[in-house]
N, C-alpha and C positions, 0 to 999 in steps of 0.2 A: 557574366556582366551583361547589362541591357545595352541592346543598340537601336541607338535612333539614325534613324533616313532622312536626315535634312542637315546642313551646314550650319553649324552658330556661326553667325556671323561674326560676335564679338571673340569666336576661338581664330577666327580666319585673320593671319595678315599675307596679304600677296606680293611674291616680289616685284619692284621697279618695273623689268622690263618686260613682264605679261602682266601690270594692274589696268592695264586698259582691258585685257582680254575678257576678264576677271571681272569687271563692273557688274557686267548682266548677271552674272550668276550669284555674286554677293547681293544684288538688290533684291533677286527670288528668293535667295535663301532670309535674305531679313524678311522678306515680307511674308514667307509660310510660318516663321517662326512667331512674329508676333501676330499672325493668325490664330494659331494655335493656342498663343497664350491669352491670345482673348479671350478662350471658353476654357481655357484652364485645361486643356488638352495636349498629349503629344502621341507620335509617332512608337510604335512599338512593334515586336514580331507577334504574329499572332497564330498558331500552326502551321508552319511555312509561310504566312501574309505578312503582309503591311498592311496596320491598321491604325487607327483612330482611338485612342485611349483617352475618355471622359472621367475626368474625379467633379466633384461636384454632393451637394447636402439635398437631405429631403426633409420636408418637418410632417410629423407624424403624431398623433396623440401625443403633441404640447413636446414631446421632443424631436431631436435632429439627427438624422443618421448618413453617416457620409458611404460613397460609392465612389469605386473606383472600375471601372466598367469598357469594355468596348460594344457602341452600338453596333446591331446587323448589319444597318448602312453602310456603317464606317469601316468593314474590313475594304481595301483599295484594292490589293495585287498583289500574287505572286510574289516572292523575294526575286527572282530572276527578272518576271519581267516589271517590277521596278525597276531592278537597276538600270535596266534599258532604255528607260522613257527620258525625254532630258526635262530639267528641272519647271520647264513651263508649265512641263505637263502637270507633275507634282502637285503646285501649287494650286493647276486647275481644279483637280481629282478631290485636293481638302477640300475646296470649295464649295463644290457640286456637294460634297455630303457633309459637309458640319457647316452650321450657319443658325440663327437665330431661331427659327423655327422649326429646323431637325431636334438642335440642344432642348427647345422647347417640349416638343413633345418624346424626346426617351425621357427628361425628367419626370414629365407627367405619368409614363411607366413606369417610373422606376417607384416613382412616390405609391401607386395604386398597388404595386404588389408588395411593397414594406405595408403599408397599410394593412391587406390582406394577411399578410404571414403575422403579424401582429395578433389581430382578430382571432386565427386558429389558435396561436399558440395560448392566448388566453383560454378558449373552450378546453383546452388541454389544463391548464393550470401548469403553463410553460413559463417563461422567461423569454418573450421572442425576441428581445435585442443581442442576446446568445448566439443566433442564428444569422444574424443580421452582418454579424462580421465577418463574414464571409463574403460580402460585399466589397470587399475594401480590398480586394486581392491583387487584384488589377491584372493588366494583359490579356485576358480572357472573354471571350465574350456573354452581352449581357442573359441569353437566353440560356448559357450552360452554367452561369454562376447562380441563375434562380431556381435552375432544377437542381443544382446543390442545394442550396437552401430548404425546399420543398421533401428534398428526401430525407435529409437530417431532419428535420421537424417532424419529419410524417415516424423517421426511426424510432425519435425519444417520444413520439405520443404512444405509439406502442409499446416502449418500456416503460412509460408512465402508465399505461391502463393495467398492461400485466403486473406492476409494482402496487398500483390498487386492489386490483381483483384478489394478489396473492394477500396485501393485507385484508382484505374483506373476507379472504379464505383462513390466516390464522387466527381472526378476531372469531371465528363459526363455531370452530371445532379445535376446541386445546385439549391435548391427550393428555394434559396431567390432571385431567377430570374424568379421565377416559369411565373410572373405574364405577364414577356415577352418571354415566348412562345406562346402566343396570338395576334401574331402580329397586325389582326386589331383593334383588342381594343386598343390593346398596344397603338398605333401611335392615336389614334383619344380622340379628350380632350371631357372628358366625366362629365354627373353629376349626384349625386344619390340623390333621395328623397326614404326617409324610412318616410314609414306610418306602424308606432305601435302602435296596442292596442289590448283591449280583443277580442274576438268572439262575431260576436254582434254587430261590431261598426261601419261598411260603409267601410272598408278596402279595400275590395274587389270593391265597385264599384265608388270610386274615380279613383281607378287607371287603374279601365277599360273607367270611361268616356276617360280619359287623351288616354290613347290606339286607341279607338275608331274615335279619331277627328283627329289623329297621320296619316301621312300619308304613314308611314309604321311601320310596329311593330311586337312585337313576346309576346304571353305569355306563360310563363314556370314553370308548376303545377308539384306537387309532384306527381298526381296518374293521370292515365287516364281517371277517371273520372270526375275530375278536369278540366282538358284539354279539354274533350268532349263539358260538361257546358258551356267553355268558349268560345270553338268553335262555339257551336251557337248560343248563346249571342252575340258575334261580327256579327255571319251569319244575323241572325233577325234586325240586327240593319242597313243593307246594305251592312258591310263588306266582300270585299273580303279576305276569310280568308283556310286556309287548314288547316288540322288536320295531324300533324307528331307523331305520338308514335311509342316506339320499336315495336307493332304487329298491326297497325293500320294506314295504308294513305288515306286520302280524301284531292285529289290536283284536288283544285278549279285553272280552267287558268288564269293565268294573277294577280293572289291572292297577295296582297300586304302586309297580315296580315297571321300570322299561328300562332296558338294553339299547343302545345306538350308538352310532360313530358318533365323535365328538362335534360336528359341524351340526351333528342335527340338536344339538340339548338344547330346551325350551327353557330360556330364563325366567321367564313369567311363573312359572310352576315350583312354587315352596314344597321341597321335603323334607324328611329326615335327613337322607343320607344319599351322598355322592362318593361315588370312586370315580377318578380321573385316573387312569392309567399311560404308562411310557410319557412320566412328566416330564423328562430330560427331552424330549419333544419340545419344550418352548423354544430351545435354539436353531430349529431346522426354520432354514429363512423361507420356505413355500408353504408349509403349513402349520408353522407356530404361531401364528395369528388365533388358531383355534383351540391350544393348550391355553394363549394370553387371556383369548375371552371366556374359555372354561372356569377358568382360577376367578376370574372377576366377579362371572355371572353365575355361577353355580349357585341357586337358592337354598342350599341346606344349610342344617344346624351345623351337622359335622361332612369334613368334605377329606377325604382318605384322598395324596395325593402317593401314587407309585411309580416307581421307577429307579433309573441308577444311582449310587452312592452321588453319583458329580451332580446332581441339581441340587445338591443339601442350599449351597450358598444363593441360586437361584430363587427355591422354596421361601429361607429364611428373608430374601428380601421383601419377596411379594407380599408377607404375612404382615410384614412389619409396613409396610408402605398401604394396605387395605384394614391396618388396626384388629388384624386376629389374630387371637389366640394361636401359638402352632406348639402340637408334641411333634417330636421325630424322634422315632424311632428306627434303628439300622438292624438289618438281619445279615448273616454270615451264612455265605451255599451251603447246602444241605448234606452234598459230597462232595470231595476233593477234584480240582480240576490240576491235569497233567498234562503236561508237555510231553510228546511220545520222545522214546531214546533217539530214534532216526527217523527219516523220511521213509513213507510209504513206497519211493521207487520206481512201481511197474503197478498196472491195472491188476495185474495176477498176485499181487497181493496185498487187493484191497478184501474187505472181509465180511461178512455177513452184521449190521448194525451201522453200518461208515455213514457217514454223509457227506460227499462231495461238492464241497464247494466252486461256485465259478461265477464269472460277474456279469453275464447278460445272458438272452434267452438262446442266442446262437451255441455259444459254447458251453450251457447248460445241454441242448439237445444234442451236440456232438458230442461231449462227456456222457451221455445216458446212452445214446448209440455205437460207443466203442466197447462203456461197460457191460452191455447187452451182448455185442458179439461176442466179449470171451467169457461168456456164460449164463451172467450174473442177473436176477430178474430185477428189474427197476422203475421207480417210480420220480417223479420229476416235478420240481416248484419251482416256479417263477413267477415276475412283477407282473406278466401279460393275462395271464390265468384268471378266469375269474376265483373269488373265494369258493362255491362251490369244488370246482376241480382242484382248487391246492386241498380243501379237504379231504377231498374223495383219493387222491396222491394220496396222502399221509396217512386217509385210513389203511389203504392196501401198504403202508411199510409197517404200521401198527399192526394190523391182523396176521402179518409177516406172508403175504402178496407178495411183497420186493423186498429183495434182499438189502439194495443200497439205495439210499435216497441221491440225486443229484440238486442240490439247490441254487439258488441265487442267494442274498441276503435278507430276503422275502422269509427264509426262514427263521431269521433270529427274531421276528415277532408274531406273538401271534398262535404257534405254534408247539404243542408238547409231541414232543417225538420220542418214542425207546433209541437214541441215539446212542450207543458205545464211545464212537470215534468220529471226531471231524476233522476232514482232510483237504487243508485248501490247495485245490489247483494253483490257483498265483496268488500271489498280497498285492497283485496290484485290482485297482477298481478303478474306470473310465466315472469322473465326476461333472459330464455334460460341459468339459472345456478343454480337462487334460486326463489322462491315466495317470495317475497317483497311488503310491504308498498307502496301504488302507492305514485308516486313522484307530490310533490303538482301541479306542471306545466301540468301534464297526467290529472288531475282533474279535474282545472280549465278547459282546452279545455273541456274535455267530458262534464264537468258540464254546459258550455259555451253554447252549444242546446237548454238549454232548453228557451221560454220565446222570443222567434221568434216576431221581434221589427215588431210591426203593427198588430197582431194575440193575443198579450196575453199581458197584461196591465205587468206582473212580470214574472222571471222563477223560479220555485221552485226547489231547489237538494233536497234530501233524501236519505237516506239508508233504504234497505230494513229490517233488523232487529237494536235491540239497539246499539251490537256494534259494527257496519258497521256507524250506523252512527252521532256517538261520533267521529269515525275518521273521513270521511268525513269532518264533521263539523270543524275539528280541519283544515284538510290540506285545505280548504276554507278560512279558516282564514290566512294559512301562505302561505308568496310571493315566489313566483319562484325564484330561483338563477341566476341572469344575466347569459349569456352568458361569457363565457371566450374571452378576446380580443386579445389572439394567443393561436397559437396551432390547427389551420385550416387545413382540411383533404385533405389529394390531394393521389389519386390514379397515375399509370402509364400510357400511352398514347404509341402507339405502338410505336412513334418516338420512346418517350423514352428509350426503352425495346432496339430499333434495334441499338439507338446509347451507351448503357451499353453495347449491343453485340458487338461492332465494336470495343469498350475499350478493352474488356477484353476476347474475344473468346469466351465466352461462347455462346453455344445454345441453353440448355435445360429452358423454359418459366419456368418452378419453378422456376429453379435458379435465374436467372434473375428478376423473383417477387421479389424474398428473397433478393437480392443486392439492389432493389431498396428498399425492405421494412425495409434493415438494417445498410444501409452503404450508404446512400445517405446524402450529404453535407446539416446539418441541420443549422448549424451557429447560430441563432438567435432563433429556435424552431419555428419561426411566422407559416410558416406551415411544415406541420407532415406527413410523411406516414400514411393515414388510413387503416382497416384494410383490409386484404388481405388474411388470413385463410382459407376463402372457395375457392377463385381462387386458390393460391397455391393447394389445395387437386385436385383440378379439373385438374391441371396440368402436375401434377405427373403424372396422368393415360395418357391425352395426348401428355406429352413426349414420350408415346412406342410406339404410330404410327406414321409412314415416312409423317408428314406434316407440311407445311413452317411454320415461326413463326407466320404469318397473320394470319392463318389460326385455329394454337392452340389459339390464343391469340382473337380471334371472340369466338370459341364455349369456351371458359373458362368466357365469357359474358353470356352466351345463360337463360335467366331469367326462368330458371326451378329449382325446387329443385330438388337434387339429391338421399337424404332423400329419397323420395316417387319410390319404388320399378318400378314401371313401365312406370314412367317420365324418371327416372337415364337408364333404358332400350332402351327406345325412342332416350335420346341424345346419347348414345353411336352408337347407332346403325348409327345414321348420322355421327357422327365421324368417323367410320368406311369406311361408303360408301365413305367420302369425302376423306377418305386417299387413297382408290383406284381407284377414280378420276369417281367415278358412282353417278348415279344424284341417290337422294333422294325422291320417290314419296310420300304424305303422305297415311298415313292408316287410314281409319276411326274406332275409336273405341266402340266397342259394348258396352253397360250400362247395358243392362238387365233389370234386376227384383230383387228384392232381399233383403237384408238387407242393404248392401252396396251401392245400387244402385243410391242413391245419391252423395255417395263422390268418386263412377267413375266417374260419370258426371260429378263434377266440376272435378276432375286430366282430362278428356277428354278434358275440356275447356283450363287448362294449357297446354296440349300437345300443343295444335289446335294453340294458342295466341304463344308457342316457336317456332314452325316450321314457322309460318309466322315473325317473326324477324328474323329468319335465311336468310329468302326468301327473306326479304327486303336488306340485306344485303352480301347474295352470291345467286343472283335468275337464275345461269347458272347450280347449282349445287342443290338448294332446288327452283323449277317450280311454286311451285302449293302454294304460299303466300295469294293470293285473293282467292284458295279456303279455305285455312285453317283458315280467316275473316269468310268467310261465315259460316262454319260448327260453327266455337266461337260463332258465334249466336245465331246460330239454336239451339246449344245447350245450351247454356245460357239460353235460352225461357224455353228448358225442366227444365232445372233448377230450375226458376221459377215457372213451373210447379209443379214441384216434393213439394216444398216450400209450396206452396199453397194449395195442394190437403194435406199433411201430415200435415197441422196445419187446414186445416176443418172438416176431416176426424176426428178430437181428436174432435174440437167445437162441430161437429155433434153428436159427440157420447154422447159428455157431455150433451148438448141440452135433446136429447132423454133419458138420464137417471133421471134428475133429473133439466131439466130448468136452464134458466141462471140466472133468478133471487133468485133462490136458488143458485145458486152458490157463488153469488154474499153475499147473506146473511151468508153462511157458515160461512166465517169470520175465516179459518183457521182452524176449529173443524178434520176434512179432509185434514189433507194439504198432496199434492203431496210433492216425495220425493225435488223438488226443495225451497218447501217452509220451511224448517226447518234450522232454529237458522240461518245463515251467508249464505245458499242457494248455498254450494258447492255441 
């Protein structure tokens, strides 16, 4: 309830015998009262005060906006020492601060800042009587109820410009056009044949003979080593062919065929024939952006897409949504794949052709160096590895170098292995949030190695202990989930970015991610913004150097993580030089000795593999691309090196302590720390 600090005189009756007492203070109390009500004023609390509460009209642009307000002036006193003052004082206190020429001039503020907040919210294309009623609160004083007003206004003109800029960003770029910004595909009547089936099944070299006899053509692999393969499988066969990856050119003259990751294919360039391969790739949310723009932009007549039986529904939407022709056809593995009777157990009875599975680079190297000590020669694949060393890995278990490969899931692509047997350490896989259940599709591929059609009559799966592989056994049994037939991932394209810049002013490459990744014209969902979390981070930092959008928007690509202390050094440091317009030489990094000295060497091999992408694509500003090839080599070799000596180094040791054929007999009585229960 509001309290007023003055007597109504008309609420007052006094008794008899103190109304004499009573006179003076009933005459003050009338006369504050109709003071007050002269200016349409009263008494109010006002943060602990007494104050002076003004209502009262302004007239503003032809209309009237009323206020309800306490002027500066007008706050009097304290509640306590109010009550203390006796009522002469009271009446003095209104006086001295509200009177014809105080009322006068707050009105005259009150009128100039309606005025004013009018004025902006027009330049906004606001509504500023909205605002305005806020005014009319009352009790409050009048400098804290303007800067409410002022900051609401200033909020919704910010929501109003971002509500512009986003529609000026979906009016730029509407993805359900996406497929004709591809002009030459666009225009040229195309067809697809999708060959799906498991790992295992001839996928691969149906659609390489088709390529091979083609008198021009492109194939386009998930990994560079992939690309490599295929490059000289076309090479050996007569093909003139070139090898295009982000950090690797080999331009054959006159080459009428090339080989390259999928990010690198040249839409501009009409051939015959395209392979896209590991099409089931459109749903991986980081780099199906580049299956989406493959399938789109791919300029052939005939475009082979391959991969798992579960894109079919995928496939058939794309085809039918870009007006092509599609055959699909489905192949059945070439040998039987088998769930082993029981688990593998113990390290000592793992077996010459295994491949041991496990989910990151750590416990890849611990499973290679337990397998090592009780005997066994080994060779070792992971994500961290350049493609160089997982080759040169696999050729030494193909030449039969090692006896047991240790992988990551690095090997279910990419890779023909003489595999017998694949043996997962866990079913579970860390998916950068939680450790999860590996997903039946992740299984089948890894499982899919084993049992190499012409080498081994079956392939065997396993799990290494009982309950690895009760799951196993279980997710073998259940089918993959088709692929979703919309909802396809598309990244931004520098057009894109420069013509959202031309809409709507902005220039900072975050921003401009974030419009395209939030407020771009989705209509139908068919395709999606993918994600864009790590550019945007990468952006932010080079928004604060003075460099053109091309320019952020290249090294916000640059395929290094940033994660890794002395890669995130490397790119900045190029960042740097490029903003003050100095060529970048590279440096070679030292490896040492050490404990570590292996996982510089491979971050030396990621520098070596960024700085020549950079090269290839600003080589007036980063020179030295074909030497940064070279040193990826060189060090790649050490690599393999390093790989080598440290899993014989363990055989040898084991050898000399106690034989292999004891080791082999142990039977687990000894198990290294990797051989226990699940092998985490």
């Amino acid at each position: 309830m509001e309290e007023n600090f003055f007597i109504d005189p008309e609420a007052v009756v006094p008794a008899e015998d103190d109304a004499e007492n009573d006179d003076a203070l009933l005459d003050v109390a009338r006369e504050l009262h109709l003071w007050l009500q002269s200016f349409n004023a009263r008494l109010v609390h006002n943060e602990g005060a007494v104050a002076i509460e003004v209502a009262g009209e302004v007239e503003a642009g032809g209309q009237r906006y009323p206020y309800r307000l306490v002027p500066e002036r007008c706050v009097l006193a304290r509640v306590p020492k109010w009550r203390k003052l006796p009522e002469e004082k009271h009446l003095a206190l209104v006086r001295e601060r509200l009177h014809m020429a105080s009322v006068a001039e707050f009105e005259a503020d009150v009128r100039a800042f309606v005025t004013g907040v009018l004025q902006r919210a027009q330049a906004e294309g606001l509504d500023g009587a909205r605002f305005l009623r806020a005014l009319e609160t009352g009790k409050e004083l009048a400098s804290r109820r303007f800067r409410i007003v002022e900051d609401r206004l200033a909020e919704a003109a910010v929501r109003r410009r971002a509500e512009t800029v986003a529609e000026a960003a979906r009016d730029t770029v509407k993805l359900t056009r996406y497929p004709e910004s591809f002009e030459t595909a666009f225009m040229m009547r195309r067809r697809f044949v999708a060959i799906l089936g498991p790992t295992n099944s001839g996928k691969t070299h149906q659609a390489m003979e088709a390529l091979a006899k083609a008198a021009t053509g492109v194939y386009l692999a998930p990994l560079r080593l992939l690309a490599l393969e295929n490059y000289e499988r076309l090479a050996d066969r007569g093909v003139a062919v070139s090898l295009v990856t982000g950090e690797e050119r080999r331009i054959t003259p006159g080459a009428t065929h090339v080989a390259s990751t999928i990010e690198m294919l040249d839409t501009s360039r009409p051939v015959e024939v395209a392979v896209i391969d590991e099409i089931q790739m459109l749903e991986d949310l980081d780099r199906g952006s580049a299956w989406t723009a493959a399938v789109c932009g791919a300029a052939a007549k005939t475009v082979f897409l391959l991969g798992a039986l579960s894109a079919r529904p995928a496939v058939e939407a794309l085809a039918e949504r870009l007006g092509c022709e599609l055959e699909v056809r489905t192949l059945e593995r070439k040998s039987p794949l088998e769930m082993a009777p029981r688990p593998v157990g113990s390290i000592g009875q793992l077996r010459r052709g295994d491949a041991v599975i496990a989910f990151s680079r750590r416990d890849v190297l611990n499973w290679a160096t337990n397998i090592a000590e009780a005997g066994f020669r080994v060779a070792t694949i992971y994500g961290n590895l350049s493609p160089e060393v997982r080759r040169a890995q696999a050729q030494r278990f193909r030449d039969g170098e090692a006896d047991i490969v240790v992988a990551t899931d690095a090997i279910g692509m990419g890779l023909n292995l003489p595999v017998a047997r694949v043996v997962f350490s866990t079913a579970k896989k860390f998916d950068g949030i939680s450790e999860d259940i590996l997903p039946p599709w992740l299984t089948h591929q890894i499982a899919g190695r084993a049992g190499r059609f012409g080498l081994h009559e079956a392939g065997l799966v396993a799990g290494f202990d009982e309950h690895t592989h009760r799951i196993v056994g279980r997710l073998m049994r259940t089918g993959a989930d088709p692929l979703s037939s919309r909802g396809f991932y598309v990244t931004p394209s520098l057009h894109h970015l420069r013509s959202i810049s031309a809409a709507t002013g902005e220039r900072a490459l975050a921003r401009l991610l974030e419009l395209f990744s939030r407020n771009i014209d989705l209509t139908d969902d068919f395709f999606l913004p993918g994600d864009l979390t790590e550019q945007i981070e990468r952006a932010r930092w080079l928004d604060t150097l003075p460099l053109s959008l091309e320019h952020r928007f290249t090294l916000s690509l640059v395929p290094v993580s940033t994660r890794v202390e002395s890669l995130n050094q490397a790119w900045q440091e190029w960042a740097r030089a490029l903003s003050k317009e100095r060529t970048s030489h590279l440096s070679i990094e030292p490896v040492g000795g050490g404990r570590y000295a292996l996982q510089a060497a491979e971050d030396a091999c990621k520098k070596y593999s960024a700085y020549a992408w950079l090269g290839y694509r600003l080589p007036e500003h980063y020179p030295d691309a074909e030497v940064a090839v070279a040193l990826a080599r060189s060090m790649s070799e050490t690599v393999d090196e390093m790989l080598a000596r440290q899993h014989g180094r363990r055989r040898d040791s084991a050898s000399r302590g106690k034989g292999r054929g004891k080791a082999r007999r142990d039977d687990g009585r000894r198990r290294p720390s990797a051989d226990r229960g699940k092998g985490r």
